[in-house]
Backbone atoms as SQL, in Angstrom:
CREATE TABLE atoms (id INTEGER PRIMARY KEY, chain TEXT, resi INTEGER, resn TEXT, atom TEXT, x REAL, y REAL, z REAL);
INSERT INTO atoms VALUES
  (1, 'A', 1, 'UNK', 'N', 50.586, 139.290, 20.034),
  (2, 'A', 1, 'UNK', 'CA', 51.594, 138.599, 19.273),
  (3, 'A', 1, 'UNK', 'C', 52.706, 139.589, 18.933),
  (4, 'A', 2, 'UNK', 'N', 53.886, 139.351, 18.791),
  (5, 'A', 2, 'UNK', 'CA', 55.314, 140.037, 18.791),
  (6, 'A', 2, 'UNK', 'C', 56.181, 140.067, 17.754),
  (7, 'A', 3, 'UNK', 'N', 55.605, 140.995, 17.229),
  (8, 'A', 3, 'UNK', 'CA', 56.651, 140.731, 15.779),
  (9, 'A', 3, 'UNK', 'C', 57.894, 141.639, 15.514),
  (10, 'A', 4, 'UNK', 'N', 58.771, 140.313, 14.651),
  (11, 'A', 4, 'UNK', 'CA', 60.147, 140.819, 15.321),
  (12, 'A', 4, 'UNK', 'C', 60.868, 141.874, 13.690),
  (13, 'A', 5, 'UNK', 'N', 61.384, 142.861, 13.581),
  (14, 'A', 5, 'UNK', 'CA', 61.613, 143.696, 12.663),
  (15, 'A', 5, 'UNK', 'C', 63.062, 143.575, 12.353),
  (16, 'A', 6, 'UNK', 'N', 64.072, 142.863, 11.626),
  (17, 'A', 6, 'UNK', 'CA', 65.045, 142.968, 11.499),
  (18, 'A', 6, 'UNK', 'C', 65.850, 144.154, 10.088),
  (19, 'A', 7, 'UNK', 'N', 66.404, 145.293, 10.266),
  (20, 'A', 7, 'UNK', 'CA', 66.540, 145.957, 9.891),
  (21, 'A', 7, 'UNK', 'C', 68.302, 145.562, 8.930),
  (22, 'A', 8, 'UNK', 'N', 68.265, 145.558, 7.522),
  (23, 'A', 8, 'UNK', 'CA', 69.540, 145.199, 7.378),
  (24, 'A', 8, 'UNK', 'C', 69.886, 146.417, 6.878),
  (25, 'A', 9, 'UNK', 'N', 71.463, 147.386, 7.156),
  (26, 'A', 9, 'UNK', 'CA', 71.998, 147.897, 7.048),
  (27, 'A', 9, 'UNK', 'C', 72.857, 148.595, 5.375),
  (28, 'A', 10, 'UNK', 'N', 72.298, 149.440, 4.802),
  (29, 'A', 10, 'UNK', 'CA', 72.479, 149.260, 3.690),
  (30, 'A', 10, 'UNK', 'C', 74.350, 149.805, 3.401),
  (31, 'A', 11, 'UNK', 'N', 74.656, 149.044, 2.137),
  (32, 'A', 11, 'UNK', 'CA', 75.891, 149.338, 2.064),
  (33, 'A', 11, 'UNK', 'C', 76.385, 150.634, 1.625),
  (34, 'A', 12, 'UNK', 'N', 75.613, 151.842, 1.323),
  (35, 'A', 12, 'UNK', 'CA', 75.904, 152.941, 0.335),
  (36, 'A', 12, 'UNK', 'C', 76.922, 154.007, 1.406),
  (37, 'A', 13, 'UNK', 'N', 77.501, 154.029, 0.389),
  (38, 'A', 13, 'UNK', 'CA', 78.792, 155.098, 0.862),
  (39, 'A', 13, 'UNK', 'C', 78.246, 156.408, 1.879),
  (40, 'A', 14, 'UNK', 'N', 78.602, 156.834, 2.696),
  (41, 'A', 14, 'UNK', 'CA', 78.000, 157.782, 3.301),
  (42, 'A', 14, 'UNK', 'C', 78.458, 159.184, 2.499),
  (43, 'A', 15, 'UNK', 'N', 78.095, 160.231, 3.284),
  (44, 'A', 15, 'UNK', 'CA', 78.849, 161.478, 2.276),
  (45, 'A', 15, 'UNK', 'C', 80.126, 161.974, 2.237),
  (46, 'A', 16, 'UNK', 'N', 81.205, 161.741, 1.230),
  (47, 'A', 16, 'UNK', 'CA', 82.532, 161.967, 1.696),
  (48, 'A', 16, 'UNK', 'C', 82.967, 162.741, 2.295),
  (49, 'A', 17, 'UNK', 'N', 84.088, 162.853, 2.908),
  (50, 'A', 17, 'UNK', 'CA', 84.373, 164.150, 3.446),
  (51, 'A', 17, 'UNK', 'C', 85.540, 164.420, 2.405),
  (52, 'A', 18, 'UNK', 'N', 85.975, 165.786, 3.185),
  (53, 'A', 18, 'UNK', 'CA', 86.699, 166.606, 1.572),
  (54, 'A', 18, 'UNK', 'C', 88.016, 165.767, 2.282),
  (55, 'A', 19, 'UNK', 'N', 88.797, 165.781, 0.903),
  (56, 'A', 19, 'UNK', 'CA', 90.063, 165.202, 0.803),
  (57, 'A', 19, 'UNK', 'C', 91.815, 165.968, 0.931),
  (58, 'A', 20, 'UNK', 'N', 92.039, 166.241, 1.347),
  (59, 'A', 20, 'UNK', 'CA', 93.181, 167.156, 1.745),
  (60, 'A', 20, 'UNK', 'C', 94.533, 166.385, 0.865),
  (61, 'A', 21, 'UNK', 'N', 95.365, 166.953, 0.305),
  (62, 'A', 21, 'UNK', 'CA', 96.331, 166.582, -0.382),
  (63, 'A', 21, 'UNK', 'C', 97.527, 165.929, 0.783),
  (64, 'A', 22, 'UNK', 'N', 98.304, 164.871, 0.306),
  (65, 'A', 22, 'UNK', 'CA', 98.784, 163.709, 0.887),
  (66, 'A', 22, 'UNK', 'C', 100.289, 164.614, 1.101),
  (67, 'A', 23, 'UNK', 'N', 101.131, 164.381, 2.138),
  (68, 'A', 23, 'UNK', 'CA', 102.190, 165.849, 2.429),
  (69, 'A', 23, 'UNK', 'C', 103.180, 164.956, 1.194),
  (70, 'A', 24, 'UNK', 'N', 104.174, 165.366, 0.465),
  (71, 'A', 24, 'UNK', 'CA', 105.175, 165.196, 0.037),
  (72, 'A', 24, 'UNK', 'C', 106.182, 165.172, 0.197),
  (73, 'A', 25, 'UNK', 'N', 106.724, 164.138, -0.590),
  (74, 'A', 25, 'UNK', 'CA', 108.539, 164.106, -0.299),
  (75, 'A', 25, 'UNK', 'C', 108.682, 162.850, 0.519),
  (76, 'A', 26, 'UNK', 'N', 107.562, 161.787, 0.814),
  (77, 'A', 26, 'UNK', 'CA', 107.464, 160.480, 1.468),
  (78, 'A', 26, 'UNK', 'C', 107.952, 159.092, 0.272),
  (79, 'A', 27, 'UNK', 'N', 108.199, 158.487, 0.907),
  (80, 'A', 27, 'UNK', 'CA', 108.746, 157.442, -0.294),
  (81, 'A', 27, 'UNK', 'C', 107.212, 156.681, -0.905),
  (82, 'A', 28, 'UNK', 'N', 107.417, 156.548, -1.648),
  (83, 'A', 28, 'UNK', 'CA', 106.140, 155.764, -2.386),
  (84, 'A', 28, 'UNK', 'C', 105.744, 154.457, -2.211),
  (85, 'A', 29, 'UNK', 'N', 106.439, 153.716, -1.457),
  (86, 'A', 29, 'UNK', 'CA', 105.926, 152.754, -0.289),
  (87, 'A', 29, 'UNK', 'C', 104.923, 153.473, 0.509),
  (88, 'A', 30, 'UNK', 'N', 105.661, 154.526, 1.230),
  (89, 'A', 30, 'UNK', 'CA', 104.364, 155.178, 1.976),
  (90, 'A', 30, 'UNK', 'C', 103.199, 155.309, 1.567),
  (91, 'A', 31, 'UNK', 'N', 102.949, 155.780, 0.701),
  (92, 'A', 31, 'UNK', 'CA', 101.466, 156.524, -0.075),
  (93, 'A', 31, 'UNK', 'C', 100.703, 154.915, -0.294),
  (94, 'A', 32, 'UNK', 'N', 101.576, 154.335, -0.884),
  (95, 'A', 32, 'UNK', 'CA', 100.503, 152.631, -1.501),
  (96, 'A', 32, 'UNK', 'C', 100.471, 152.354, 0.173),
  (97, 'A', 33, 'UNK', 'N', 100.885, 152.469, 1.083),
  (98, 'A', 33, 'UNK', 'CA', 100.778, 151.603, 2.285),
  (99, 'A', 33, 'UNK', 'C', 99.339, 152.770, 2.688),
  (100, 'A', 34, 'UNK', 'N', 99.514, 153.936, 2.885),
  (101, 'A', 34, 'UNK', 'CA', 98.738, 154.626, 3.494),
  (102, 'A', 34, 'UNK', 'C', 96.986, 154.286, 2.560),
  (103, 'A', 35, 'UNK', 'N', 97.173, 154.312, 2.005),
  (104, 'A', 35, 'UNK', 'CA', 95.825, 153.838, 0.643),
  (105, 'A', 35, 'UNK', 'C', 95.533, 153.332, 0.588),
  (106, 'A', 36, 'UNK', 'N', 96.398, 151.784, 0.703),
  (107, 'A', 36, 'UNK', 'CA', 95.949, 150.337, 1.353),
  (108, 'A', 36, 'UNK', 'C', 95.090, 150.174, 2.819),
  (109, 'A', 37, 'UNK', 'N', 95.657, 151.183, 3.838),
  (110, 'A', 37, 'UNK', 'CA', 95.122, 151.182, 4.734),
  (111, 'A', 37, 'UNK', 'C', 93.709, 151.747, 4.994),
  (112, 'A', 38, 'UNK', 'N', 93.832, 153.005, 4.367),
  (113, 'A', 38, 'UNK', 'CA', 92.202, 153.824, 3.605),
  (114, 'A', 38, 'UNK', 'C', 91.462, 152.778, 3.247),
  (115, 'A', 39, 'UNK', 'N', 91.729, 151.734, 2.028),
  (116, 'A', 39, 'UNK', 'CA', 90.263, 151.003, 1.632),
  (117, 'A', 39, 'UNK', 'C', 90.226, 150.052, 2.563),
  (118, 'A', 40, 'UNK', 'N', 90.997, 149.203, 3.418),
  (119, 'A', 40, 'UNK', 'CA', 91.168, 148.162, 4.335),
  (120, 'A', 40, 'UNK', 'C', 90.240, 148.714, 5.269),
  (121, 'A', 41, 'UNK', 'N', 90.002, 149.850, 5.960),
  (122, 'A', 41, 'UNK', 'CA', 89.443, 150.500, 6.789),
  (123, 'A', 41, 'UNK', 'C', 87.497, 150.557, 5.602),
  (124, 'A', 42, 'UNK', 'N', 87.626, 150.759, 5.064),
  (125, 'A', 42, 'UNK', 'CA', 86.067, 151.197, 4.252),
  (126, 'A', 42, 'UNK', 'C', 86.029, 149.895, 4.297),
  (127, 'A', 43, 'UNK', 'N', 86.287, 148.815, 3.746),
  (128, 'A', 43, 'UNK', 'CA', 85.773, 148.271, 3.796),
  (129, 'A', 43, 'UNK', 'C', 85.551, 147.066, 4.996),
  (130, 'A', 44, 'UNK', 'N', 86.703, 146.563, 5.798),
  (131, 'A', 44, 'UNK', 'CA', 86.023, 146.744, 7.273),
  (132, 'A', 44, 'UNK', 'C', 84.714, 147.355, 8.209),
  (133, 'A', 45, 'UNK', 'N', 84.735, 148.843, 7.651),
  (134, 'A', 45, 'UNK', 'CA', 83.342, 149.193, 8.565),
  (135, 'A', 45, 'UNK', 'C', 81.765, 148.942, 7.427),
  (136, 'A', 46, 'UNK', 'N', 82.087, 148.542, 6.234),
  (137, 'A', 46, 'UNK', 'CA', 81.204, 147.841, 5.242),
  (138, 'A', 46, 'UNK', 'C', 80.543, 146.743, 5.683),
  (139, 'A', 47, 'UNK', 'N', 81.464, 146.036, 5.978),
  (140, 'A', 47, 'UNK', 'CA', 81.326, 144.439, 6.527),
  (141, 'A', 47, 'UNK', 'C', 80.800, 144.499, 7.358),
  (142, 'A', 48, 'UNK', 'N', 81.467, 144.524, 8.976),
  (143, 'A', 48, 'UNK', 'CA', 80.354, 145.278, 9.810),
  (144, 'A', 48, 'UNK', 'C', 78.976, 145.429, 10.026),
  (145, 'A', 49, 'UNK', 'N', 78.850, 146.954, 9.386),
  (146, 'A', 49, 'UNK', 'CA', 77.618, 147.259, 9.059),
  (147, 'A', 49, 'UNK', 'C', 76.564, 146.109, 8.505),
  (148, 'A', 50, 'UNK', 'N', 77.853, 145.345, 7.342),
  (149, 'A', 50, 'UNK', 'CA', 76.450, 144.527, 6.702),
  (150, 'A', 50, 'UNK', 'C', 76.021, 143.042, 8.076),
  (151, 'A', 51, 'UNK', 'N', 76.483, 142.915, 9.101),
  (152, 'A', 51, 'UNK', 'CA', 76.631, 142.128, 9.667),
  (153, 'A', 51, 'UNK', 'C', 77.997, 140.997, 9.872),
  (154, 'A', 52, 'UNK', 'N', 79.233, 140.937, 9.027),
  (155, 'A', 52, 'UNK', 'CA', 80.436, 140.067, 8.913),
  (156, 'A', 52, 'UNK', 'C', 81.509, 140.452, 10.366),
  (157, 'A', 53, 'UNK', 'N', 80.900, 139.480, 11.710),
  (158, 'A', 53, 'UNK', 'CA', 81.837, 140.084, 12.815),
  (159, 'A', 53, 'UNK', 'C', 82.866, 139.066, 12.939),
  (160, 'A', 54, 'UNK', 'N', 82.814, 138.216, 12.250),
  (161, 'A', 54, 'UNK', 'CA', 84.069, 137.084, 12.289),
  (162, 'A', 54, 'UNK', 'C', 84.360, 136.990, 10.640),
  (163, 'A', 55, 'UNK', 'N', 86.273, 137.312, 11.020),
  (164, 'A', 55, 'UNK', 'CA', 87.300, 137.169, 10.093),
  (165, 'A', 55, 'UNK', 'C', 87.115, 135.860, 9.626),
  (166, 'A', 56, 'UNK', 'N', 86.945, 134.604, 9.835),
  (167, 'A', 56, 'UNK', 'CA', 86.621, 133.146, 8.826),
  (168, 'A', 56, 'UNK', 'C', 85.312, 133.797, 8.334),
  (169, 'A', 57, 'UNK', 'N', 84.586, 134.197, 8.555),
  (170, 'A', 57, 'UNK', 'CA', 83.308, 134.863, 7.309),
  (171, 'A', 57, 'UNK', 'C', 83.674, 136.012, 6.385),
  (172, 'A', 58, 'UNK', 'N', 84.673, 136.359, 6.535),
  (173, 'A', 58, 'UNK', 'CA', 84.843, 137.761, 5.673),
  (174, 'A', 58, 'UNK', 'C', 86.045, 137.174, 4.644),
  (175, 'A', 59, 'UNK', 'N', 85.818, 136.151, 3.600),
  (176, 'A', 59, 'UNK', 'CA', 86.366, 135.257, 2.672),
  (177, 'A', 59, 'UNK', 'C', 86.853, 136.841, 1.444),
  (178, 'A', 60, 'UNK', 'N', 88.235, 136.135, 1.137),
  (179, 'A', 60, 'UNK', 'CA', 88.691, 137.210, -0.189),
  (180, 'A', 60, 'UNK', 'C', 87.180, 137.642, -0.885),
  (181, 'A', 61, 'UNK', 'N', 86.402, 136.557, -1.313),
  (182, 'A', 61, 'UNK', 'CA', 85.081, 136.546, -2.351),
  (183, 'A', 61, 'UNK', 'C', 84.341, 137.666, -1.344),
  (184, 'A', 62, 'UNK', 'N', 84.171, 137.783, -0.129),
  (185, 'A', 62, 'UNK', 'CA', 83.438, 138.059, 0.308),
  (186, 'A', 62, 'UNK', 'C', 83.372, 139.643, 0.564),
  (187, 'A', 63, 'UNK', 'N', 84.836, 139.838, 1.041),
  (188, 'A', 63, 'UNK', 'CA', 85.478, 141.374, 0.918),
  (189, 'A', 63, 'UNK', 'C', 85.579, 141.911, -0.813),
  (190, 'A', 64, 'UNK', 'N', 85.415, 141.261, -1.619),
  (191, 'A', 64, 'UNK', 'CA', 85.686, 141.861, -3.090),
  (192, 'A', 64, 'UNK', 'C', 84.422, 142.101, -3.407),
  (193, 'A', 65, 'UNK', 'N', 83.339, 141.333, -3.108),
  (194, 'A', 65, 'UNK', 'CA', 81.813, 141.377, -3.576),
  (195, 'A', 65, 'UNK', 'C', 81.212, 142.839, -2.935),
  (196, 'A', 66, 'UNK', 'N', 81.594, 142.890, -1.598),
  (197, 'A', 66, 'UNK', 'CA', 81.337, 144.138, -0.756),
  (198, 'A', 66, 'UNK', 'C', 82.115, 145.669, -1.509),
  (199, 'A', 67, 'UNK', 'N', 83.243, 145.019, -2.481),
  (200, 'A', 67, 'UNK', 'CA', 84.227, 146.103, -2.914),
  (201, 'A', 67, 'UNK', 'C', 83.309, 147.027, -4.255),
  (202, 'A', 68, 'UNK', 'N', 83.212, 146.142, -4.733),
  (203, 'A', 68, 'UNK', 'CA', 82.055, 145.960, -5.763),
  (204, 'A', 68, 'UNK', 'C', 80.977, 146.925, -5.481),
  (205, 'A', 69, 'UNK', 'N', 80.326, 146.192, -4.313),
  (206, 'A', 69, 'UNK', 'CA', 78.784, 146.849, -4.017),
  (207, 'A', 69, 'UNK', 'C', 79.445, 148.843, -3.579),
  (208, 'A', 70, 'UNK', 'N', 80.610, 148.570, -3.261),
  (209, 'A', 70, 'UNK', 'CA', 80.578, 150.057, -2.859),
  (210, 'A', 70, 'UNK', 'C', 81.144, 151.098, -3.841),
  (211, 'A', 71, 'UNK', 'N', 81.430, 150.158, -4.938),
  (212, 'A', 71, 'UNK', 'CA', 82.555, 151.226, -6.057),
  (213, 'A', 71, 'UNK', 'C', 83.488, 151.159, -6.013),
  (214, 'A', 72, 'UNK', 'N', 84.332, 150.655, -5.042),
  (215, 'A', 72, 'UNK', 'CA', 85.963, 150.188, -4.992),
  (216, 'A', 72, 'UNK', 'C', 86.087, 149.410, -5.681),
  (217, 'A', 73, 'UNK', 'N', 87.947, 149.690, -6.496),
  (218, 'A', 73, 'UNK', 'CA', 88.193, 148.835, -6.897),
  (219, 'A', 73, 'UNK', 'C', 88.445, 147.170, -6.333),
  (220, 'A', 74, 'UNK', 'N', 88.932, 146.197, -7.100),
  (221, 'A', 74, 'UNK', 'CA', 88.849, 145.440, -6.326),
  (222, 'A', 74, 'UNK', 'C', 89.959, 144.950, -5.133),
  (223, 'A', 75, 'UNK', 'N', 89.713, 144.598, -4.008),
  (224, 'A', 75, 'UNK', 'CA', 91.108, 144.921, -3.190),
  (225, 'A', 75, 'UNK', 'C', 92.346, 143.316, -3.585),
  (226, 'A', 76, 'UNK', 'N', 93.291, 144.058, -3.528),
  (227, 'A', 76, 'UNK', 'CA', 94.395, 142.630, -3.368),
  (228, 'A', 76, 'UNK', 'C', 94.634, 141.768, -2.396),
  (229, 'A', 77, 'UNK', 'N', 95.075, 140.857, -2.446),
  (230, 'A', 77, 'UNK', 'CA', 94.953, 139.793, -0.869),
  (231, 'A', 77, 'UNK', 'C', 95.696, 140.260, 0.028),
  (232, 'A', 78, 'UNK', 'N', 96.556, 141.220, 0.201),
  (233, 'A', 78, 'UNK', 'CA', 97.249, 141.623, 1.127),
  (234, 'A', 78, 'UNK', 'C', 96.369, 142.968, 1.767),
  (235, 'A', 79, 'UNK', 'N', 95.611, 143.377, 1.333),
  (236, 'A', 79, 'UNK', 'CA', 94.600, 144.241, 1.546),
  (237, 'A', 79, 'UNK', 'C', 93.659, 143.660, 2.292),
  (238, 'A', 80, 'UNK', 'N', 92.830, 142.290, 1.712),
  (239, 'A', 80, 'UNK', 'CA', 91.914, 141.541, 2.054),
  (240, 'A', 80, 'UNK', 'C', 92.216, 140.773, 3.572),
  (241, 'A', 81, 'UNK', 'N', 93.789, 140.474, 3.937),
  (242, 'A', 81, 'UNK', 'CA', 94.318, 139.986, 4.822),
  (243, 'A', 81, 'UNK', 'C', 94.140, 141.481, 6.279),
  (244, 'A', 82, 'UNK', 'N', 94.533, 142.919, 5.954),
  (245, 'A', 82, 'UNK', 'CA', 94.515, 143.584, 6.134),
  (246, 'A', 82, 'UNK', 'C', 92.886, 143.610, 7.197),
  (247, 'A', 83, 'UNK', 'N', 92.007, 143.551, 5.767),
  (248, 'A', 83, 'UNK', 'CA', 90.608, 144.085, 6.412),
  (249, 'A', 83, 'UNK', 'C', 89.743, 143.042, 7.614),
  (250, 'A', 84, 'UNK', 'N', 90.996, 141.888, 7.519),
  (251, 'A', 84, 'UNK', 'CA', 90.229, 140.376, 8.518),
  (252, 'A', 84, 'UNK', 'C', 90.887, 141.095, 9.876),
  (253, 'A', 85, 'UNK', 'N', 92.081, 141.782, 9.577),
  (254, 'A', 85, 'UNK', 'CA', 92.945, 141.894, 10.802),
  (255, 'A', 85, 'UNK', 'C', 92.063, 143.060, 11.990),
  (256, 'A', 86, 'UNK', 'N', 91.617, 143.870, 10.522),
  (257, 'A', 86, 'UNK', 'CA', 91.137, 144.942, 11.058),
  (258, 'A', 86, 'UNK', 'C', 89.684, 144.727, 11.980),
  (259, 'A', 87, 'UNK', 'N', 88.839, 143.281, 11.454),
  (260, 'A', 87, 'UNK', 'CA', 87.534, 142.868, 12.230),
  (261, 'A', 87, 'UNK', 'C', 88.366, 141.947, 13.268),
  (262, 'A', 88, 'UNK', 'N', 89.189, 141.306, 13.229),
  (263, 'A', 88, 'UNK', 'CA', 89.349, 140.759, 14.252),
  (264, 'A', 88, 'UNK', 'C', 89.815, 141.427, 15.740),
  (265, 'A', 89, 'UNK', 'N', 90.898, 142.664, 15.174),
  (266, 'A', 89, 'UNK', 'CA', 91.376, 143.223, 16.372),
  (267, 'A', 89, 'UNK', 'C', 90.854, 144.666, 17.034),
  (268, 'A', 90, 'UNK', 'N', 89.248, 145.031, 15.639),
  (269, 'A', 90, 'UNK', 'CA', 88.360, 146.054, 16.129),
  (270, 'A', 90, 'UNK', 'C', 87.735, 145.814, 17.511),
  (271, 'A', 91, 'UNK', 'N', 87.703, 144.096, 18.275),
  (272, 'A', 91, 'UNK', 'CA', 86.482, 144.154, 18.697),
  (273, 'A', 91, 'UNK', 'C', 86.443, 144.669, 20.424);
């Protein structure tokens, strides 16, 4: 008899890597865009991991709950729009 082991993927942050200071003298659009893109990206490969490979499953609720589970704050919808773009056009 064949038993089947499904392993679910836990959400915990892996170990950071060190953080290098952001260059200066960029307009401050830049920095919120570049930061936006940082958590859009974490939490994309969150989702993922937890199994979410289609953008209609990865609901605002669904990306904020994951934001949550990882310590992020919570993301804004233009962020959340961001992280669908990012599963849809990862694949």
């Amino acid at each position: 008899m064949a038993l089947a082991v499904i392993r679910t993927p836990s959400l915990e942050p892996w170990k950071l890597l060190q953080r290098k200071p952001l260059p200066a003298g960029r307009p401050r659009e830049w920095y919120v865009t570049h930061n936006r893109r940082l958590k859009a990206m974490r939490l994309a490969i969150a989702l993922l991991d937890a199994g979410v490979y289609v953008p209609s499953k990865a609901t605002n609720a669904t990306i904020r709950t994951t934001a949550e589970t990882l310590g992020i704050h919570p993301p804004s919808d233009t962020t959340c729009r961001m992280v669908r773009a990012l599963i849809r056009y990862g694949r």
